[in-house]
PLY file of the C-alpha trace (Angstrom):
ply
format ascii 1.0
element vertex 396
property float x
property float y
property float z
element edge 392
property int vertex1
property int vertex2
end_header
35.88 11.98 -12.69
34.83 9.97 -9.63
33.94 11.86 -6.74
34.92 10.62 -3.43
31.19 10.19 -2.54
30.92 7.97 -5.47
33.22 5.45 -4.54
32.07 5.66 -0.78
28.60 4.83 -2.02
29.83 2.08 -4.48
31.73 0.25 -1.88
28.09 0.59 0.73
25.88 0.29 -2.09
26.76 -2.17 -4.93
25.05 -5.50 -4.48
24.93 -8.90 -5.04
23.76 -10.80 -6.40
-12.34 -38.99 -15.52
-15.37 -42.94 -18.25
-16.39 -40.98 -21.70
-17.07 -44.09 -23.93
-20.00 -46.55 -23.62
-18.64 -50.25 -23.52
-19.48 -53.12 -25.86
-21.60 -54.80 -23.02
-23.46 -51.65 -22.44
-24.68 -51.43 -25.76
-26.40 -55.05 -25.87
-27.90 -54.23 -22.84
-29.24 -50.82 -23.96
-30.63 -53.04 -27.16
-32.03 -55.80 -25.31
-34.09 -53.34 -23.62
-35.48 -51.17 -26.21
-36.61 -54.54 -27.65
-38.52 -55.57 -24.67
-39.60 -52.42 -23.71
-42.46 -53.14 -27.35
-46.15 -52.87 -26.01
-47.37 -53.56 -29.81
-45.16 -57.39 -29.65
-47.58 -60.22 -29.99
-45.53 -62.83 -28.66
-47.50 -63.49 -25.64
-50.51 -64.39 -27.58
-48.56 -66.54 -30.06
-49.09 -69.92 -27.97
-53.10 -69.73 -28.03
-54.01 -69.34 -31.48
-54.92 -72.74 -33.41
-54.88 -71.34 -36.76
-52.58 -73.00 -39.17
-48.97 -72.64 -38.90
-48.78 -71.15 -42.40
-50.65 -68.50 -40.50
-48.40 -67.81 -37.36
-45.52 -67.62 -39.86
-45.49 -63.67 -39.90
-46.19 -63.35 -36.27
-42.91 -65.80 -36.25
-41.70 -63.57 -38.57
-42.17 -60.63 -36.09
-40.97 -62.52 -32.83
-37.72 -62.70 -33.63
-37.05 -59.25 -34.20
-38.33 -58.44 -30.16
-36.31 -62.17 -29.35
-33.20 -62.00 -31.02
-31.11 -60.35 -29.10
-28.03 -61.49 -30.70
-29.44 -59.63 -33.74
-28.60 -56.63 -31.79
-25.24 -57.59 -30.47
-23.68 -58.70 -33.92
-24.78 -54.97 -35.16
-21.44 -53.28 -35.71
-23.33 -50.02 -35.47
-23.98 -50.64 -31.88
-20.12 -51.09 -31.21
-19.37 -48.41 -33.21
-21.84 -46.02 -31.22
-19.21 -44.74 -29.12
-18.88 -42.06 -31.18
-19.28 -40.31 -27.41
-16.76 -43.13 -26.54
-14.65 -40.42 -28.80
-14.79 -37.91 -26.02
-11.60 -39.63 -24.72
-10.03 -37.45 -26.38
-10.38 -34.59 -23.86
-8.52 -36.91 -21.51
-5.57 -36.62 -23.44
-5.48 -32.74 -23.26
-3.30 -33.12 -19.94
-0.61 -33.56 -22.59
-0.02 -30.50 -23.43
1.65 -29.05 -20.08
4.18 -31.63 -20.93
4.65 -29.99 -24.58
8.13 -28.56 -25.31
8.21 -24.94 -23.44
10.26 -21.93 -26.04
12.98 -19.72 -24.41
13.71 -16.16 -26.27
17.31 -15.31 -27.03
16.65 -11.81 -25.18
14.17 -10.57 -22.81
14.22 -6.68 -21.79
13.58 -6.04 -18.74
11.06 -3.32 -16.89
13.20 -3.32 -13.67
15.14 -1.42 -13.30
19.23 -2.07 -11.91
17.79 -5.44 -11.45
20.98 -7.11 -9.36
19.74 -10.60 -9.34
17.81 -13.46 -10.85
16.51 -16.60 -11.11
14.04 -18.99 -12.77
10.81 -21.44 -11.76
10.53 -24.68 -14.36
7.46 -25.26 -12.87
5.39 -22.15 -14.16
7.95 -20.91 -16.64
8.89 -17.54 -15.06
11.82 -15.62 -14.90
12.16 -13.72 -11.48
14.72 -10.35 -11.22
14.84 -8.19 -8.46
15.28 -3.86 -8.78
18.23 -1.52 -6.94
15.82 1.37 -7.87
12.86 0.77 -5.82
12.89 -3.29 -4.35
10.51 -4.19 -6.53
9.97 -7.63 -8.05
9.38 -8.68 -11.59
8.33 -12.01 -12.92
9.11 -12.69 -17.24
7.27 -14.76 -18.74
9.73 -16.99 -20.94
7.67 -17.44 -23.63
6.35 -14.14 -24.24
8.78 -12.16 -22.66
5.56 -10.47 -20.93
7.39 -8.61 -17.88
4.64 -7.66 -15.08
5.09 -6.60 -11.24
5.11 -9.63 -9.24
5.24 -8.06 -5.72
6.45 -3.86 -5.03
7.35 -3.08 -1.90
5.20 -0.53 -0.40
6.87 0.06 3.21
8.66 3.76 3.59
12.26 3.97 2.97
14.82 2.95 0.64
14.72 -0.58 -0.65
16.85 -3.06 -2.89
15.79 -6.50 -3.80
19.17 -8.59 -4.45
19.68 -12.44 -4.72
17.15 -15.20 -4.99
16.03 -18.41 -5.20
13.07 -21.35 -5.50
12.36 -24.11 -4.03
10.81 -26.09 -6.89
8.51 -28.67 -5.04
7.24 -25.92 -2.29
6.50 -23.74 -4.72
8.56 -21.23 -2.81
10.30 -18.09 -3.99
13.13 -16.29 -1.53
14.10 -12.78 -1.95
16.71 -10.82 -0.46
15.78 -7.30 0.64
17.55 -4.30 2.35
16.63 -1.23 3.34
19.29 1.40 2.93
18.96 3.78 6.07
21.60 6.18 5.17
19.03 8.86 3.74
17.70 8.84 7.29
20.92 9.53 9.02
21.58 6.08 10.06
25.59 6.08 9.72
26.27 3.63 12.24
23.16 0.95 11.28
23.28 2.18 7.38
20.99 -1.17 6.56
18.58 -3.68 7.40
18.45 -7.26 6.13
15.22 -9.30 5.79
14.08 -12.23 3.77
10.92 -12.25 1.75
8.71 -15.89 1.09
6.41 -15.51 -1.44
3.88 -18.65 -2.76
4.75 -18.96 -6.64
1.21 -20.35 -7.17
-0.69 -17.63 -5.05
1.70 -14.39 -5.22
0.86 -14.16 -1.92
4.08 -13.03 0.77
3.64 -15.53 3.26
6.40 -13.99 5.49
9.10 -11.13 5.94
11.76 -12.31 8.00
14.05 -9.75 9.72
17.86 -10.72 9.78
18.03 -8.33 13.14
17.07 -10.98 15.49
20.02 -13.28 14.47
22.60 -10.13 14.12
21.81 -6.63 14.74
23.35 -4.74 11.51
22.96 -7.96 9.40
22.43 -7.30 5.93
20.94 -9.69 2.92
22.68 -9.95 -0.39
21.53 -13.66 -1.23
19.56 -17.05 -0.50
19.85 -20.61 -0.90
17.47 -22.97 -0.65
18.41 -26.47 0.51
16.79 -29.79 0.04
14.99 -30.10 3.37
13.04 -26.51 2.52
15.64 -24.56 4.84
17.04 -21.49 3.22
20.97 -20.03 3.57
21.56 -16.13 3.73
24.56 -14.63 3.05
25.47 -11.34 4.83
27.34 -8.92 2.88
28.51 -6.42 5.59
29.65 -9.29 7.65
31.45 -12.65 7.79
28.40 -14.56 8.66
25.65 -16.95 7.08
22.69 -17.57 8.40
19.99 -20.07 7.85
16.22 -20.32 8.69
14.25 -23.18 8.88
10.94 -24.38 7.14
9.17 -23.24 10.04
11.09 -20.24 10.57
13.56 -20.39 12.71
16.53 -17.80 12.52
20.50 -18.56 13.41
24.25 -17.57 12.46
25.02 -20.68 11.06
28.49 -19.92 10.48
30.52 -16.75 10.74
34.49 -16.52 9.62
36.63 -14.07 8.57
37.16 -15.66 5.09
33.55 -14.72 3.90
34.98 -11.01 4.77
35.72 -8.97 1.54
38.62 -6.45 1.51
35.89 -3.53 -0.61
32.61 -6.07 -1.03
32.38 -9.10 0.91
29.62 -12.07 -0.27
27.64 -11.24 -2.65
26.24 -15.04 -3.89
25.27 -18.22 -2.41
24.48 -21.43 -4.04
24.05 -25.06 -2.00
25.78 -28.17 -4.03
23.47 -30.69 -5.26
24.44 -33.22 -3.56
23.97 -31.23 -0.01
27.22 -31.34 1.34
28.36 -27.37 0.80
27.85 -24.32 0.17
29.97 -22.68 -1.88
29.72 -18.66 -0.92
31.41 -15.70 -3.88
33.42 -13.07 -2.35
33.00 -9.90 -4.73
36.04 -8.30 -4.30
38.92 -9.21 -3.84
37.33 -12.41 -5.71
37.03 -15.68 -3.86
34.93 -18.96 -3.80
34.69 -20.20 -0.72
32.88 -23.49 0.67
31.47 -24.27 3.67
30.60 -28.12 4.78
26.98 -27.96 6.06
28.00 -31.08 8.45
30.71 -29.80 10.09
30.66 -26.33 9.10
34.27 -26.18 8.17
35.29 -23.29 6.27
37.97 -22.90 3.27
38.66 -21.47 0.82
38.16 -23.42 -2.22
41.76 -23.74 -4.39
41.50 -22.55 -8.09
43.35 -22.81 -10.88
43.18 -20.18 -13.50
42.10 -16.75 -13.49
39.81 -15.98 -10.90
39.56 -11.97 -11.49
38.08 -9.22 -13.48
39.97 -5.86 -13.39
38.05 -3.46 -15.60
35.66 -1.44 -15.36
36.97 -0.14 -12.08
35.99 -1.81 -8.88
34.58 -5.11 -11.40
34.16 -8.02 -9.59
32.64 -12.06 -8.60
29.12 -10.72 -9.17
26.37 -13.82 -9.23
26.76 -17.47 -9.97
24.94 -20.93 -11.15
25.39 -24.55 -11.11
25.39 -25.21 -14.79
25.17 -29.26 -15.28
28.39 -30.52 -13.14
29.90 -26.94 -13.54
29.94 -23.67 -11.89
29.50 -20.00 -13.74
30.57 -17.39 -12.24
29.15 -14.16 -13.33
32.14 -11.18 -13.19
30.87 -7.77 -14.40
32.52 -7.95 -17.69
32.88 -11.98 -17.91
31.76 -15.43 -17.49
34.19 -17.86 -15.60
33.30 -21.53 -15.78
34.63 -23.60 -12.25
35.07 -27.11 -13.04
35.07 -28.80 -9.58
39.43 -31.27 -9.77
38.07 -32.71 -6.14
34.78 -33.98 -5.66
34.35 -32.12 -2.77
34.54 -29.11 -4.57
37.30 -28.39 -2.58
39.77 -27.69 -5.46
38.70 -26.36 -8.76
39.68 -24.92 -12.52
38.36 -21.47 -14.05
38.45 -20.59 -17.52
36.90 -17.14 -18.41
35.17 -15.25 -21.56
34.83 -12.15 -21.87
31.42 -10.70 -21.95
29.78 -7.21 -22.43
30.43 -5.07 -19.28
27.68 -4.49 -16.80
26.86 -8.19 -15.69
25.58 -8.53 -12.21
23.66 -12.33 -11.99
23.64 -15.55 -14.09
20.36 -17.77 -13.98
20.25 -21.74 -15.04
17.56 -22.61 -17.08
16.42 -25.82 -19.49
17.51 -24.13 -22.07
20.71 -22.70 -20.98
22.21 -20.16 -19.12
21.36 -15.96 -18.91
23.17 -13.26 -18.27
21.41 -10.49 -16.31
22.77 -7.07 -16.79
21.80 -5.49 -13.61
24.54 -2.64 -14.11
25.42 -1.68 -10.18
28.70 -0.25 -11.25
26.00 1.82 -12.97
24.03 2.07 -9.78
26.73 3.51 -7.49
28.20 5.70 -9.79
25.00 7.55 -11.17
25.93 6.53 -14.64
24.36 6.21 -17.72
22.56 2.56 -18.15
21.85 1.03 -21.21
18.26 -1.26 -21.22
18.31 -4.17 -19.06
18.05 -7.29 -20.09
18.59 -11.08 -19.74
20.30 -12.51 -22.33
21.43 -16.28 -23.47
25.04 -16.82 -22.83
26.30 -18.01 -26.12
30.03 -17.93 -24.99
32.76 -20.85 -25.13
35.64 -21.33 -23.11
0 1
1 2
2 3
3 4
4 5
5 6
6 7
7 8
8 9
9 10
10 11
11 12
12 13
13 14
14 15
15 16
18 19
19 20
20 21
21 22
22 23
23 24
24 25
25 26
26 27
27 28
28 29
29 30
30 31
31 32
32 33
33 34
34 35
35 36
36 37
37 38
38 39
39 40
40 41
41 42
42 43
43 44
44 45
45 46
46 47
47 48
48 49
49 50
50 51
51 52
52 53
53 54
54 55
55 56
56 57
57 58
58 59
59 60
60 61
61 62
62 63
63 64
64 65
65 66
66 67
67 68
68 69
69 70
70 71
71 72
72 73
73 74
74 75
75 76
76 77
77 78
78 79
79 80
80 81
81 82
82 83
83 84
84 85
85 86
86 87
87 88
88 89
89 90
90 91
91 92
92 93
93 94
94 95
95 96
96 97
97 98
98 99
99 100
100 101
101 102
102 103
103 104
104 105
105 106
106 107
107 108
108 109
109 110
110 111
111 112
112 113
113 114
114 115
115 116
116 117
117 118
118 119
119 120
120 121
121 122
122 123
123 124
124 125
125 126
126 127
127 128
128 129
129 130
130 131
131 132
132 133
133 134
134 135
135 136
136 137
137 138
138 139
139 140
140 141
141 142
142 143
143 144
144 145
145 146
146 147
147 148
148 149
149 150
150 151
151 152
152 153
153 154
154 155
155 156
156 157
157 158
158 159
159 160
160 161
161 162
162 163
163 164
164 165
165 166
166 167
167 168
168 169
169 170
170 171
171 172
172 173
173 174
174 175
175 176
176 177
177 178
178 179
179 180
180 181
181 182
182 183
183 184
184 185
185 186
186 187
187 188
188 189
189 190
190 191
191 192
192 193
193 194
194 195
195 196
196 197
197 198
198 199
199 200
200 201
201 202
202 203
203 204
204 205
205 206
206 207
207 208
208 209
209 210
210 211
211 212
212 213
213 214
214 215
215 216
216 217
217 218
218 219
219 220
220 221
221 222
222 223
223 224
224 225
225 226
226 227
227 228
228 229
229 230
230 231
231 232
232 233
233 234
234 235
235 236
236 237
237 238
238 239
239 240
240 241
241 242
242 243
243 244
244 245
245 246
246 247
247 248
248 249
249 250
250 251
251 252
252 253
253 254
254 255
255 256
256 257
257 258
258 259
259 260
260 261
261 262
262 263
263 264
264 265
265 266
266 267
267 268
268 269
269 270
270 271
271 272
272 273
273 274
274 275
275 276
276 277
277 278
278 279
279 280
280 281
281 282
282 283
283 284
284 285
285 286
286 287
287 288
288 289
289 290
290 291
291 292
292 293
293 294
294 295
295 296
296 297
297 298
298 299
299 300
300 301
301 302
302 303
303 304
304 305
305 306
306 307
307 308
308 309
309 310
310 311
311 312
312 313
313 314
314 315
315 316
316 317
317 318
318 319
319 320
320 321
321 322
322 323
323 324
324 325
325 326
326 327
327 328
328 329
329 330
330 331
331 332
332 333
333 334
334 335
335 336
336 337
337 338
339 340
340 341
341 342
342 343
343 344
344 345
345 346
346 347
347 348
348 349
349 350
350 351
351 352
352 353
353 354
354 355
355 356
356 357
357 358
358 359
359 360
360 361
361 362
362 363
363 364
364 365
365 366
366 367
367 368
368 369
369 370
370 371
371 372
372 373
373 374
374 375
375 376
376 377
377 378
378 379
379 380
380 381
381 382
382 383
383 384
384 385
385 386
386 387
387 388
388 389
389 390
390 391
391 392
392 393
393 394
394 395
């Protein structure tokens, strides 16, 4: 039976979402030289000897081997020399980063409650966050090798939710709270920040406090867009904030349709072609998009079922563009948003249904994953079975 703590704590607590070869001419002149380079060669006594020419007719004989250069040059062995011109072939090892990279069907996860995801083409990582202890982990896709990429070792309670890269900065954004509650913080229960870390590196470059733009602002997920500035969705409040590529902090927007009636954003993604955002209100579920020109605000008008009622208090969990589509990750299915307006302004859902516990989806080349981060789980104290990310095999 659900205690009435349990459902307090579900509706504060559950989250988003090089030249090797020798040339032809450098091999006659390599030959030309060896053959001059004879002390022994009579030649320059050849013009002051009056003996018969029957006589001179070996030293003629030996001339020509110093003089005839072309000798030399019409040896085929001295083209063929290059077997060092072979070593050409270490320039073509470069090839290989461009060799087909292999996806696994399933990767099990060391984090633990791991809310969201995503994934870096560029080294071949999968990136998931932790509700236990704000941890991040980095998979390799290949291997499946799961290893601490950054733990958080600041006192307190802490929750890594949604993130993101930025591809050609080599930039990874993570949402983080800390949950002040334990400390007796009723009236400021969290704190929002945004971590940068270098991809390359692992280094944190910064940890950017949401405070200074709101004072109870909260984090539940980032968006990077083309220009290097990131978007920041607030959870606890109607508002979205961006910072800059140097760092600069604002409320970009705030409106009461990014407030939830239990759970208010809980994903963020920008369009491709950088005119929107489109933000996911958990529950009651909503997609809404906002114009980053003129900031307007709407919801965005869907047809089909936009909704997942069971388990109790399911709902619009994480989301990815998937090729000229949109899927939405519910905790117990997958609904695909086909944009009807180009603006994204209007839109059709169809849903699957999908093993319960779902809390992120993440795009990759070779499809898209399901993360079962389990935050139902989470706030309820029940029993979890192992994490994973797992191919989404589903059709609509």
């Amino acid at each position: 039976m659900l205690r009435p703590r349990h459902l307090a704590l579900l509706l504060a607590m559950l989250p988003a979402c090089g030249d090797a070869g020798t040339s032809v001419i450098d091999a006659a002149v390599d030959v030309t030289a060896t053959a001059d380079a004879r002390p022994d060669a009579p030649s320059q006594d050849v013009s002051s000897i009056d003996v018969p020419v029957a006589v001179d007719v070996p030293v003629a004989v030996d001339v020509p081997v110093a003089v005839d250069v072309p000798v030399a040059v019409d040896v085929p062995a001295a083209i063929d020399v290059p077997v060092a011109a072979d070593v050409p072939s270490v320039v073509d090892v470069p090839v290989i980063p461009d060799a087909p990279r292999t996806f696994m069907g399933t990767y099990p996860l060391a984090a633990r409650f791991p809310e969201g995801g995503t994934f870096d083409p560029g080294s071949h990582r999968f990136f998931v966050g932790s509700l236990a202890d704000g941890s991040v982990h980095q998979v390799d896709a290949t291997t499946g090798l799961d290893e601490v990429f950054y733990r958080e070792t600041a006192p307190g309670l802490w929750w890594t939710l949604g993130m993101d890269v930025d591809v050609a900065r080599r930039r990874l954004a993570v949402c983080s709270m800390e949950d002040r509650r334990a400390a007796g913080e009723s009236s400021h229960p969290y704190d929002g920040y945004v971590l940068i870390f270098d991809l390359d590196t692992r280094a944190r470059v910064a940890r950017i406090p949401l405070a200074p733009a709101f004072a109870t602002a909260t984090c539940t997920d980032v968006a990077f867009s083309a220009d290097g500035g990131l978007y920041v969705s607030d959870r606890e409040h109607p508002r979205i904030y961006r910072i800059e590529p140097g760092g600069a902090l604002s409320t970009f927007v705030t409106h009461d349709l990014l407030s939830g009636g239990a759970v208010g954003q809980n994903a963020l993604v920008v369009l491709p072609d950088q005119s929107a955002l489109l933000s996911l209100i958990y529950l009651p579920s909503r997609l809404v998009r906002v114009g980053l020109r003129d900031r307007a605000v709407a919801n965005v008008s869907l047809r089909g079922t936009f909704f997942d009622g069971l388990p109790l208090l399911s709902g619009a969990d994480g989301m990815t563009l998937s090729g000229s589509d949109l899927l939405v990750a519910f905790t117990s299915q997958v609904t695909r948003v086909t944009p009807t307006l180009a603006d994204w302004s209007a839109a059709s859902a169809a849903t699957v249904d999908v093993p319960a516990g779902m809390t992120d989806i993440v795009h990759t080349p070779a499809g898209d994953y399901l993360l079962n981060g389990q935050a139902v789980s989470f706030a309820f104290d029940r029993p979890t079975t192992p994490f994973q990310l797992v191919r989404f095999l589903g059709t609509f």
